[in-house]
C-alpha positions as a printed Julia matrix, in Angstrom:
657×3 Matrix{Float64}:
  30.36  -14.49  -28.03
  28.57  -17.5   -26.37
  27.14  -17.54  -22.68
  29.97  -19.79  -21.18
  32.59  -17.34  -22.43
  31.44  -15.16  -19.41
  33.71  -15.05  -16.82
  33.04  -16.38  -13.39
  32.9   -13.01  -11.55
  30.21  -11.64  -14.1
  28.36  -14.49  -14.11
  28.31  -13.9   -10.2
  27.3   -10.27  -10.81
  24.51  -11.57  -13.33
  23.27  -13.71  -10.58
  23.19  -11.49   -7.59
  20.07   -9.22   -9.39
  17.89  -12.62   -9.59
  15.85  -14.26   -6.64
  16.8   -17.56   -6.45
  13.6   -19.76   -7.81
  14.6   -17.97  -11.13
  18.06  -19.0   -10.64
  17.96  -22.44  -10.25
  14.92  -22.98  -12.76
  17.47  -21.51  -15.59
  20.54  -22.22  -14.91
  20.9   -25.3   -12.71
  20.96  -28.07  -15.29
  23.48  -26.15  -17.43
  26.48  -27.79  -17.4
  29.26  -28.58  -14.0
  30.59  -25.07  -14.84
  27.6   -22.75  -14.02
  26.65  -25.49  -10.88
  30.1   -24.68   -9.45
  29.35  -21.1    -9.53
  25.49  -21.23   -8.25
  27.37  -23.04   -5.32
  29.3   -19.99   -4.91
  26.55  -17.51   -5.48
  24.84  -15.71   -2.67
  21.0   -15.92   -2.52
  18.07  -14.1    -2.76
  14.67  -15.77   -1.82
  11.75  -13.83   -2.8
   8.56  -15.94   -2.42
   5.05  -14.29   -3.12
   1.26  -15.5    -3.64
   1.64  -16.12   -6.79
   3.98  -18.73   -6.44
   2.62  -22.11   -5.85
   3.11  -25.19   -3.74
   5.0   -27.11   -7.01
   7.42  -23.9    -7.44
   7.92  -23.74   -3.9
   9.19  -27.43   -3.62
  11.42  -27.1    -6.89
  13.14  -24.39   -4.43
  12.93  -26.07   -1.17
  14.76  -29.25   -3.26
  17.71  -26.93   -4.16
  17.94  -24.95   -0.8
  18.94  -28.41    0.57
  22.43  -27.84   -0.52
  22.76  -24.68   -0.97
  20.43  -23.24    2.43
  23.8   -22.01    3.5
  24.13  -19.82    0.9
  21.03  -17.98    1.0
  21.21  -14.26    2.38
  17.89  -12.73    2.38
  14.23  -14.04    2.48
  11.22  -12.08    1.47
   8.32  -14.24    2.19
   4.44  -13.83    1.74
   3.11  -17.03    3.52
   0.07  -17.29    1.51
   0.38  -18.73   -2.12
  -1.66  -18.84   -4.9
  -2.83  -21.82   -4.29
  -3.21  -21.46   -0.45
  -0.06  -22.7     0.95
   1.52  -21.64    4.05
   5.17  -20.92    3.28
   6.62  -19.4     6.09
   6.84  -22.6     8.84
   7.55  -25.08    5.8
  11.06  -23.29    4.13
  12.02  -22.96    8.46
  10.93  -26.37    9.19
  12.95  -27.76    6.03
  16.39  -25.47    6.27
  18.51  -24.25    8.22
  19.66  -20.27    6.96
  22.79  -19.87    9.05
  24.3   -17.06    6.87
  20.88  -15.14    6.51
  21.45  -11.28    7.32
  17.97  -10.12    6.09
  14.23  -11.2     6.91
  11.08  -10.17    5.73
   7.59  -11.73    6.53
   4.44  -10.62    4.66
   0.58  -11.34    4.88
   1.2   -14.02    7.71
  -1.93  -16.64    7.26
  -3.59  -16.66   10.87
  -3.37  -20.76   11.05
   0.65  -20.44   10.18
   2.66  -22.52   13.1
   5.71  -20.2    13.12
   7.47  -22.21   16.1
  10.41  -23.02   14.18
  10.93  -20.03   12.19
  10.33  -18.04   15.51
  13.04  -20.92   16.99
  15.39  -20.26   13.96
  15.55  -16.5    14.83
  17.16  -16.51   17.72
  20.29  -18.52   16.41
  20.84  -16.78   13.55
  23.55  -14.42   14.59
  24.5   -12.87   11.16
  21.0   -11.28   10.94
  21.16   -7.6    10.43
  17.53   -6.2     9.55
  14.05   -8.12   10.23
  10.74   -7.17    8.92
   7.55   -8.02    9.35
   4.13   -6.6     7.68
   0.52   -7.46    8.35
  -2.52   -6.17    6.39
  -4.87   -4.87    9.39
  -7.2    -6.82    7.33
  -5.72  -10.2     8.87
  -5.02   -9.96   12.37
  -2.78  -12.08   14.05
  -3.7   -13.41   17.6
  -1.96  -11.81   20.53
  -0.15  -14.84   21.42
   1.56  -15.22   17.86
   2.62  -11.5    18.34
   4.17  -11.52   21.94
   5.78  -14.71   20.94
   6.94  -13.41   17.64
   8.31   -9.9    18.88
   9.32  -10.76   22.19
  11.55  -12.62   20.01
  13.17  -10.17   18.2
  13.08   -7.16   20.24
  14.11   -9.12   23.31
  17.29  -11.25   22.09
  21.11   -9.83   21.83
  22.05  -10.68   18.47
  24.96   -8.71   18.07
  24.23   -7.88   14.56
  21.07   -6.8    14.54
  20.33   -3.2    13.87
  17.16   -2.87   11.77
  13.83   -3.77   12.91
  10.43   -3.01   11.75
   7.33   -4.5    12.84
   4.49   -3.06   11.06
   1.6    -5.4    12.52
  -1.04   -3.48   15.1
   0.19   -4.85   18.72
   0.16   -2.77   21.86
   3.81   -4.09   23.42
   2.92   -4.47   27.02
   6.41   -6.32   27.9
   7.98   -2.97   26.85
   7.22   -1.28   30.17
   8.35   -3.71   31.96
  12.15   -4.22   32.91
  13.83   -5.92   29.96
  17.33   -6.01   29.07
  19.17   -2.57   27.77
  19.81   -3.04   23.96
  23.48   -1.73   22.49
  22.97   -2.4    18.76
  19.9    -1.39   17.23
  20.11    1.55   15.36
  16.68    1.59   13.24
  13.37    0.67   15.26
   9.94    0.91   13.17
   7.23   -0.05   15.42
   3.17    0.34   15.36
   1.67    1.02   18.92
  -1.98   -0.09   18.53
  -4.68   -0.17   21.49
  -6.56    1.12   24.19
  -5.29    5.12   25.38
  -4.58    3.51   28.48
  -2.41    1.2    27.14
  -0.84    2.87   23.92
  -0.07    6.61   23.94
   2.46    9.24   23.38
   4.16    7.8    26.49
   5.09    4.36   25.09
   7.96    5.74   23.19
   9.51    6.65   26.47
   9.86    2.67   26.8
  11.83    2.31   23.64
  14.03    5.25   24.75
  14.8     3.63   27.71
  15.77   -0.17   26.55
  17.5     0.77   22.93
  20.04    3.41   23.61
  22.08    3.88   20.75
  19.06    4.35   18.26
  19.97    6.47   15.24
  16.34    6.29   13.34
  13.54    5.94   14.95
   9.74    5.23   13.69
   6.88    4.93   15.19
   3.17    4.85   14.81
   0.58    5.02   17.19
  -2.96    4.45   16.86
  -5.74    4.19   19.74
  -8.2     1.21   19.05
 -11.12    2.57   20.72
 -10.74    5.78   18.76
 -14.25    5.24   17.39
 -15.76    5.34   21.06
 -13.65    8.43   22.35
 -16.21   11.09   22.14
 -14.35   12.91   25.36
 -10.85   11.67   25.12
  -8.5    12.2    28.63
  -4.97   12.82   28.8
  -2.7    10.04   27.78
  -1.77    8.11   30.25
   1.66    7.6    31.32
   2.83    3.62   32.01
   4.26    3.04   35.04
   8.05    3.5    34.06
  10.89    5.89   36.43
  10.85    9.04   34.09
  14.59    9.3    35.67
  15.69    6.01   34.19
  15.65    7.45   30.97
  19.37    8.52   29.66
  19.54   11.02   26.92
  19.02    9.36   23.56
  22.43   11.15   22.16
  22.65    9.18   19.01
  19.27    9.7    17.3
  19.05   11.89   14.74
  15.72   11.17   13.03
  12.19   10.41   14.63
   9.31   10.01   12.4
   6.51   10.29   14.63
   2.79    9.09   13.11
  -0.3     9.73   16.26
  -4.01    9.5    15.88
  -4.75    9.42   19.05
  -4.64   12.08   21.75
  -1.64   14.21   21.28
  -0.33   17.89   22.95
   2.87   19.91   23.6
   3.02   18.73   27.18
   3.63   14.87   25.83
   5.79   16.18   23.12
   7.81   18.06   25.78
   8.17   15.07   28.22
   9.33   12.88   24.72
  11.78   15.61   22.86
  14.13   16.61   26.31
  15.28   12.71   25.37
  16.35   13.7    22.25
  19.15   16.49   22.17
  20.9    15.8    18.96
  18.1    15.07   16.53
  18.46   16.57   12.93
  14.98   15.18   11.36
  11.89   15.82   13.36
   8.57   14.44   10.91
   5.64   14.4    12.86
   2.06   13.49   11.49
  -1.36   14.27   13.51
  -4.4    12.48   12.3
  -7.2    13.29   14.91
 -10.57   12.39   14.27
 -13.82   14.05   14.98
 -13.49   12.54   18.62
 -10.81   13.86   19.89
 -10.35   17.25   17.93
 -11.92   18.76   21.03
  -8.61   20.95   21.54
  -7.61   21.52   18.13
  -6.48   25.05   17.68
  -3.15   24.61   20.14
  -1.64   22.27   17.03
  -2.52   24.42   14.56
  -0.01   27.66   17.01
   3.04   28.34   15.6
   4.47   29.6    18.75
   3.63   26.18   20.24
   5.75   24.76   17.65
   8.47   27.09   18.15
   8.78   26.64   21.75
   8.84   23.34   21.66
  11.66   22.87   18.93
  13.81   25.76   20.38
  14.38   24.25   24.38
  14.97   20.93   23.45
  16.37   20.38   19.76
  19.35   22.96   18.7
  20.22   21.05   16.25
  16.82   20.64   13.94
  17.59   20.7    10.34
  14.13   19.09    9.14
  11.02   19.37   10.09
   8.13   18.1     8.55
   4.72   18.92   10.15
   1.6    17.29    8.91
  -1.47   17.97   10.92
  -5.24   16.89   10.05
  -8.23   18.06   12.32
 -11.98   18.26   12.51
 -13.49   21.74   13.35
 -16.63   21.32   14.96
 -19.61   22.64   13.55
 -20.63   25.62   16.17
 -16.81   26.22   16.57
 -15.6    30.01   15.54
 -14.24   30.36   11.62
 -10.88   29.51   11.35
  -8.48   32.16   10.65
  -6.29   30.37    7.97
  -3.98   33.66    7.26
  -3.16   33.7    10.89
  -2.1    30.12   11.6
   0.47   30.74    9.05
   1.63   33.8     9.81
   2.18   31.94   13.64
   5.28   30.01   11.85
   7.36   32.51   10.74
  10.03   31.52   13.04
  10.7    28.91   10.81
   9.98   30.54    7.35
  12.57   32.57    8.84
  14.94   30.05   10.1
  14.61   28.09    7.0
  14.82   30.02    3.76
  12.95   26.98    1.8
  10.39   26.19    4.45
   6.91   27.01    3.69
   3.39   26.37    4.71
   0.05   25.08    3.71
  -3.1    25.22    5.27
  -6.56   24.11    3.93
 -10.52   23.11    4.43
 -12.61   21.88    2.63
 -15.78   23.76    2.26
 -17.99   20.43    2.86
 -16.62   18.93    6.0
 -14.76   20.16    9.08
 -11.71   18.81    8.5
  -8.51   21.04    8.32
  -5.35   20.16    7.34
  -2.22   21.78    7.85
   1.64   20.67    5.99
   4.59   22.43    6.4
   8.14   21.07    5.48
  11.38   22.49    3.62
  11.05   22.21    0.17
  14.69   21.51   -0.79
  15.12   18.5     0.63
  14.88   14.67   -0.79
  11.66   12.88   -0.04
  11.58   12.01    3.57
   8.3     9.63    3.07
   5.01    8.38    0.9
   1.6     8.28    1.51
   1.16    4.91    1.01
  -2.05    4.62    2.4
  -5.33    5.87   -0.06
  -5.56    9.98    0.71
  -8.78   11.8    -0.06
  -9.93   15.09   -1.17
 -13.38   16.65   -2.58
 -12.6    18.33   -6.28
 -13.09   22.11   -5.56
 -13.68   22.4    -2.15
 -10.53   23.58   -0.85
  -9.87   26.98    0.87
  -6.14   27.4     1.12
  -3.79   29.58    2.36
   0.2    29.06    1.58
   3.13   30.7     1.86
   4.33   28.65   -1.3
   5.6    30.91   -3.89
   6.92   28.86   -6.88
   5.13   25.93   -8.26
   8.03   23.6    -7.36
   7.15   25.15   -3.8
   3.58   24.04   -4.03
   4.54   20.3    -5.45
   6.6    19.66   -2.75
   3.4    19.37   -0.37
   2.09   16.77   -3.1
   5.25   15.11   -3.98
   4.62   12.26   -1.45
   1.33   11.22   -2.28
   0.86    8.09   -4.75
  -2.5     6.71   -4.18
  -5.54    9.45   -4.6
  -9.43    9.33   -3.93
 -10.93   12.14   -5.59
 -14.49   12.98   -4.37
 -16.52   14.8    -7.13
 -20.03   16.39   -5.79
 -22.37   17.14   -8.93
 -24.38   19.72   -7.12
 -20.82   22.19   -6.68
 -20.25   25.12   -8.48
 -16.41   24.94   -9.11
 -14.76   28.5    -8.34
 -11.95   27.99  -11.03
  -9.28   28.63   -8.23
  -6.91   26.02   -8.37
  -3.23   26.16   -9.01
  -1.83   26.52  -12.82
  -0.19   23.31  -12.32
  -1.57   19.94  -11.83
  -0.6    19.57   -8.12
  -0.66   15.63   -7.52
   1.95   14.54   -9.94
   3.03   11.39   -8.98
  -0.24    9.8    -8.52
   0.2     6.35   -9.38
  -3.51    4.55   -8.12
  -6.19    6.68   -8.51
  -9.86    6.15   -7.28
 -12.72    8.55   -8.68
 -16.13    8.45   -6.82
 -19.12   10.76   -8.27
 -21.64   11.55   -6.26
 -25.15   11.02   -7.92
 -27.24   13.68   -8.43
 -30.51   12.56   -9.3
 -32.9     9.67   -7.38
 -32.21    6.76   -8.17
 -35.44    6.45  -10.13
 -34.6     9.23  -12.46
 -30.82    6.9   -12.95
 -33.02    4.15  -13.74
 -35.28    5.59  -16.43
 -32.48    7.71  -18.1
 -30.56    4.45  -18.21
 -33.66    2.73  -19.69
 -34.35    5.1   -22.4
 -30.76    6.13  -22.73
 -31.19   10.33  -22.64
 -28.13   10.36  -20.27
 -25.81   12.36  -23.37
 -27.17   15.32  -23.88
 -25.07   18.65  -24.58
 -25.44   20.14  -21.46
 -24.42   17.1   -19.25
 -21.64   16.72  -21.93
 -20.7    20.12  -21.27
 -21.34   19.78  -17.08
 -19.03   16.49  -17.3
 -15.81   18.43  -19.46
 -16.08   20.63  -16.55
 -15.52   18.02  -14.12
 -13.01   16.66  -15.6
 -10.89   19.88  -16.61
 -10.77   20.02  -13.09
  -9.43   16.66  -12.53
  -6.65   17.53  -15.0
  -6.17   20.66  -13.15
  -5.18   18.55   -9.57
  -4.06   15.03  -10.72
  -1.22   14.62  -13.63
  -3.12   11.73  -15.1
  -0.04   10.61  -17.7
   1.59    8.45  -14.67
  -1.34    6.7   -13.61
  -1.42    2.84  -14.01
  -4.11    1.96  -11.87
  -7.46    3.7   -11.99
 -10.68    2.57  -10.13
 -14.4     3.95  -11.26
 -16.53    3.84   -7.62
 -19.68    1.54   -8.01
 -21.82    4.65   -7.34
 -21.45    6.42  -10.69
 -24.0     6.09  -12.95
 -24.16    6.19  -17.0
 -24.88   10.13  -16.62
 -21.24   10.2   -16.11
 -19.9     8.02  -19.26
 -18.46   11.01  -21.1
 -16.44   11.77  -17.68
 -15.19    8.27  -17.81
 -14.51    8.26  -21.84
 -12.32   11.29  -21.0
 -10.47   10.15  -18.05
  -9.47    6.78  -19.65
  -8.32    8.87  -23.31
  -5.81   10.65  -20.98
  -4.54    7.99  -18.85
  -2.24    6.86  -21.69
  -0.03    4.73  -18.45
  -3.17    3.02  -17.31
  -2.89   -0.3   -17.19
  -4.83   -2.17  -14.23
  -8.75   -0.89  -14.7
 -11.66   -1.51  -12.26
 -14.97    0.14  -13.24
 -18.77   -1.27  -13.15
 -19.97   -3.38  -15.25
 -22.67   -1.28  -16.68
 -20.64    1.4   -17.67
 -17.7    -1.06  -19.02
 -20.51   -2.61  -21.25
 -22.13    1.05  -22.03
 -22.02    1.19  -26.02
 -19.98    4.86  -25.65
 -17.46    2.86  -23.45
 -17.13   -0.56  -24.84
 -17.67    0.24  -28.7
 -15.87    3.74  -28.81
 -13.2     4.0   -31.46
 -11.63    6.19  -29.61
 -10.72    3.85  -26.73
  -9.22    0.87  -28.86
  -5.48    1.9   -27.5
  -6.34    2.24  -24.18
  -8.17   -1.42  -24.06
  -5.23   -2.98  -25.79
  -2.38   -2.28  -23.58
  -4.74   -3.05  -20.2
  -2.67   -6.1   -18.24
  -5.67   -6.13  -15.11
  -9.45   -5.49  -15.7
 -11.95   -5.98  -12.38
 -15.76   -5.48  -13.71
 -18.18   -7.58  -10.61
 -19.2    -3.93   -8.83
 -22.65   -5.1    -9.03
 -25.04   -7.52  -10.63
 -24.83   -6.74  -14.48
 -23.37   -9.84  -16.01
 -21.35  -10.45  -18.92
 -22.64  -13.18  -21.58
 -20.61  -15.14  -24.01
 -21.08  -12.73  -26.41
 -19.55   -9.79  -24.45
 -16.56  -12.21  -23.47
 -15.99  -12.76  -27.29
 -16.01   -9.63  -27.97
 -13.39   -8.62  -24.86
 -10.62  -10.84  -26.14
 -10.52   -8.95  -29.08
 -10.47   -5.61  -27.45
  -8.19   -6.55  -24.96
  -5.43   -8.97  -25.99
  -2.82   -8.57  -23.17
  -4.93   -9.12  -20.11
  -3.17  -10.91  -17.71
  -5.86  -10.74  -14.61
  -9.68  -10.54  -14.9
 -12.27  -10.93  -12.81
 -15.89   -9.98  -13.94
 -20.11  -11.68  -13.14
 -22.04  -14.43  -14.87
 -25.43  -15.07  -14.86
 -24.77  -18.93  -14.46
 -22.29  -21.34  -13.73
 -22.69  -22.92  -17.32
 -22.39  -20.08  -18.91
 -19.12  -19.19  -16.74
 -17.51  -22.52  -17.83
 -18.21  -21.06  -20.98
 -16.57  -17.63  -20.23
 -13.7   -19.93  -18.87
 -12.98  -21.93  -22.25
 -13.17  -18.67  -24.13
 -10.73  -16.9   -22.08
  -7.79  -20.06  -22.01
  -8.55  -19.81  -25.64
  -8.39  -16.66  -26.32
  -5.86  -14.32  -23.62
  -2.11  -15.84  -24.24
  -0.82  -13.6   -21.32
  -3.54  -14.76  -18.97
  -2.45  -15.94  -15.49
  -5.39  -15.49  -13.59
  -9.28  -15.13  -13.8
 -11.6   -15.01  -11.7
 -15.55  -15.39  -12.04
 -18.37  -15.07  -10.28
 -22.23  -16.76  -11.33
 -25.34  -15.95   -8.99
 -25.97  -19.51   -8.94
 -24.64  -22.02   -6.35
 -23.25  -25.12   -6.98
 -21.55  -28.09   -5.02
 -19.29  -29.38   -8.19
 -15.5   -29.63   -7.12
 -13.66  -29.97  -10.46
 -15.64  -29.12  -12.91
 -12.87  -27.91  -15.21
 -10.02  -30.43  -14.73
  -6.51  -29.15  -14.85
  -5.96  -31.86  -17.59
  -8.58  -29.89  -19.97
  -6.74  -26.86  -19.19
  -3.45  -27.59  -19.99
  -4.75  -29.04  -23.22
  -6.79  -26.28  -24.06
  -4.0   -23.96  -23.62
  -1.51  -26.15  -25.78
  -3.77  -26.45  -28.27
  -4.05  -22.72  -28.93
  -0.63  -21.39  -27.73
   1.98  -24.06  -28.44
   4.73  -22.18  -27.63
   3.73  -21.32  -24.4
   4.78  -23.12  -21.66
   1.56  -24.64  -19.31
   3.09  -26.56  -16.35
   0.29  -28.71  -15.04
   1.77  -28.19  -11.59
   1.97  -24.48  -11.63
  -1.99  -24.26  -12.44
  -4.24  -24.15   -9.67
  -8.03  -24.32   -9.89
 -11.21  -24.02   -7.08
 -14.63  -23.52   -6.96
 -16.44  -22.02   -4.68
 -20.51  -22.1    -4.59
 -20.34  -18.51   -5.98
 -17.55  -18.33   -8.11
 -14.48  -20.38  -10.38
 -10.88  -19.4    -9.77
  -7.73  -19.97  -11.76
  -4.06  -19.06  -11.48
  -2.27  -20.65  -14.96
   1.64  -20.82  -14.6
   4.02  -17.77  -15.47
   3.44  -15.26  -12.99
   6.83  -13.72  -13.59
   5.68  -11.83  -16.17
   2.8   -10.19  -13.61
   3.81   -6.9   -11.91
   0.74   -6.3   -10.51
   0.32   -8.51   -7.67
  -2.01   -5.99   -5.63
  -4.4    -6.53   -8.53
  -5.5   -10.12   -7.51
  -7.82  -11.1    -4.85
């Protein structure tokens, strides 16, 4: 059977699960047949940084005819090679059929005028989104502009919105027009306690009114500086204004900031008919002054009983510092204070812990038969063996459930701790898929620097001390479905037979980042034992500190490592990094991009011409396609850069810089 022999409706269903740079790069220049049908074909356009400018303009050229066609856009506005994306695909086309949006990592110099422009005319959009690393704020202006926009205008087809960027919506107190079609809101309160609290959902209440999920984050900017937080304060908005919200029947509430039953009470009478209640309390040692009323049961209970008959989830997640000269928590008490819903809910149970080293307390209660309601997405952290927990968990799938959500771990390991051999008989966090490990030293740092000069760092008992650590580790984290796993910059080479182990039963891992000291440590970089694990690794970061690799090293890291695809590791010198470069194009076929650093400054601008590169790479791997336009190359004083075409093939994106 031969590929035109397909039939036009599966050739449609072929093309629906591709974006559509892939589309037109394979099949446009087929034959009048397959064009015919791409002009029938809805589109996908999924743009991300590594894309480049030339990639970007072989789409923009096809989207001229065929911008009509195009249904969703998932844009990151920064490419590869530093190209704002956003305002040019808005400024070029017109996406009158578009029913789904979605910006990412907005670049702060972006002029969004005509994409902002372009939003309020398209009339078939059903679901916008827009996501901002709090790493690259966006100016005020930009976001009043951007979501006055969108949670101002009638489109009539609207009814997803989520607009995870840190803004404080002061136009949402004010009178604005009611809202009949929304029916999912996600939205990130972010500010001063005067100006974002518990209180601004009362807004949203008030101007969407047929709401059937609602989400919403709040997170007090001056959190830091709150040593004696007040009451949060209510915006001036008529409490009486406020109908019923009868259609909503899930609100996932997220607070770090001042929060107490009287709030909750003056939110929840608004919502009669809810059926999912997930609420998550993240105070910080500023504002834990009044802990203990979150951690009541009967608090709970009276709340939920007056105002929502009709609960069939809750989720409760609570954290809290203690302070130091408070009295000793009573763990086996706060639980027993929720039996009304252990009894209520025949698969709802409890957890309650604290960790023996800090103050914090954290409390996570939930019904263990039902689907996933949510991820940790952002990194959680816990100290190995420090926990005191209570739980009225019976069965290990009981137990997992409290774990079930988390994907990216921090595990603290103190050296001085005498582990108590108390943890469950199951490896709790079993989905973990990044995983950070940071060892605290336990010697000076002039006892790490003589054992790593005369290299008595393996003796039996640390070998012995370090299996212990790490059958612990196995104990809490499932390591066979980790890809990523990240070594802190503060262990030291006491710890290498930790390490050895951890990376031996990773057998998932793929995207590494560990210092260079210990990558280069003979029991590390020349053990037999690791040869599997250092062939199937796709990303490797070494440049934690100032330990630099030489040619020789490089050489012998090809070998050891054939499938890289990222890397990013320290020279001493910029000649010897040109060096590094020429081995790498010569010797990594999957390579897309590298990245490396030299302690010396330079003010060179091409010193590696794209030309040499594209040779270079033809010369060794002839049957790999090198598109001069797809490569791009800088140099910075401190460091050379290079992104080599293919980045299909790259999963990983969160692995580059």
């Amino acid at each position: 059977m031969q590929l035109e022999d397909l039939s036009n409706d599966l050739f449609l269903d072929i093309f629906d699960y591709l974006h559509a740079l892939d589309l037109f790069m394979a099949f446009s220049s087929l034959n009048k047949r397959i064009s015919l049908i791409l002009s029938s074909t809805q589109l996908h356009v999924i743009i991300s940084k590594l894309h480049c400018r030339y990639q970007l303009k072989i789409l923009s050229s096809h989207l001229t005819n065929h911008a009509r066609k195009v249904i969703s856009l998932s844009l990151e506005d920064k490419l590869r090679d530093r190209s704002s994306i956003i305002p040019f695909l808005f400024k070029q086309h017109t996406f009158i059929n578009l029913r789904s949006c979605e910006f990412f990592s907005i670049c702060s110099s972006s002029k969004l005028d005509h994409a902002i422009e372009q939003l309020t005319t398209l009339t078939k959009l059903q679901s916008f989104r827009i996501q901002q690393s709090h790493s690259k704020p966006l100016s005020d202006q930009f976001k009043r502009k951007l979501t006055e926009t969108i949670l101002k205008h009638k489109l009539s087809n609207l009814h997803s919105i989520k607009l995870i960027i840190r803004y404080d919506y002061p136009y949402l107190a004010a009178n604005i027009t009611i809202n009949w079609t929304l029916t999912l809101l996600s939205i990130m309160f972010y500010g001063s306690s005067n100006l974002c609290s518990i209180y601004s959902i009362l807004s949203i209440l008030r101007t969407y009114r047929v709401l059937r999920k609602l989400y919403v984050t709040i997170i007090d900017s001056n959190e830091s500086n709150t040593h004696h937080a007040n009451a949060p304060i209510l915006r001036s908005i008529d409490e009486d204004n406020i109908p019923m919200a009868s259609y909503l029947k899930l609100f996932n509430l997220h607070i770090s900031t001042k929060c107490d039953f009287d709030s909750l009470n003056r939110i929840l009478r608004y919502m009669p008919n809810l059926h999912q209640f997930i609420i998550s309390i993240e105070n910080s040692r500023f504002i834990s002054s009044s802990w203990n009323h979150l951690l009541n049961g009967h608090n709970w209970q009276q709340l939920l009983t007056n105002y929502l008959p009709h609960l069939d989830v809750f989720d409760l997640f609570i954290t809290v510092f203690i302070h130091r000269n408070s009295p000793v928590l009573d763990m086996k008490a706060v639980v027993h204070s929720f039996e009304y819903f252990s009894a209520k809910y025949d698969d709802w149970s409890i957890k309650i812990n604290q960790s023996r080293f800090t103050q914090q307390v954290e409390l996570h209660a939930l019904r263990c038969s039902k689907a996933l309601r949510y991820q940790y997405v952002n990194l959680r952290r816990t100290v190995l063996d420090t926990i005191n927990m209570y739980s009225t968990a019976i069965t290990n799938a009981q137990m997992q459930a409290f774990y079930y959500g988390t994907v990216r771990l921090q595990i603290d390991i103190p050296l001085n701790s005498t582990f108590s051999n108390n943890l469950l008989m199951f490896s709790p966090y079993q989905n973990i898929n990044d995983l950070v490990i940071r060892i605290e030293p336990l010697r000076t740092s002039l006892w790490n620097t003589m054992t790593q000069l005369i290299g008595i760092y393996d003796t039996h008992i640390e070998r012995m001390k370090q299996k212990e650590y790490f059958d612990q580790l196995a104990r809490l984290v499932d390591l066979n479905y980790i890809t990523t796993l990240e070594f802190d910059p503060m262990i030291d080479l006491s710890q290498l037979y930790f390490i050895e182990q951890a990376l031996l039963t990773s057998p998932n891992m793929i995207y590494l980042t560990i210092p260079t000291r210990l990558f280069l440590s003979r029991l590390i970089f020349d053990s037999p034992s690791l040869i599997d694990c250092f062939r199937r690794l796709q990303s490797l970061n070494v440049t934690s500190e100032h330990v630099n690799f030489t040619v020789k090293d490089v050489l012998k890291l090809i070998e050891k490592c054939p499938l890289l695809i990222h890397i990013e590791l320290r020279s001493f010198s910029f000649n010897i990094c040109l060096s590094i470069v020429d081995i790498l194009l010569g010797g990594l076929s999957n390579l897309i991009h590298m990245k490396i650093h030299f302690n010396t400054h330079i003010l060179c601008n091409n010193p590696c011409s794209i030309d040499y590169i594209v040779g270079r790479r033809h010369r060794i791997f002839p049957y790999h396609i090198c598109k001069k336009n797809e490569i791009y190359v800088k140099v910075h004083r401190q460091y050379f850069e290079c992104y080599l075409s293919g980045c299909a093939i790259c999963a990983k994106e969160t692995c580059y810089v």
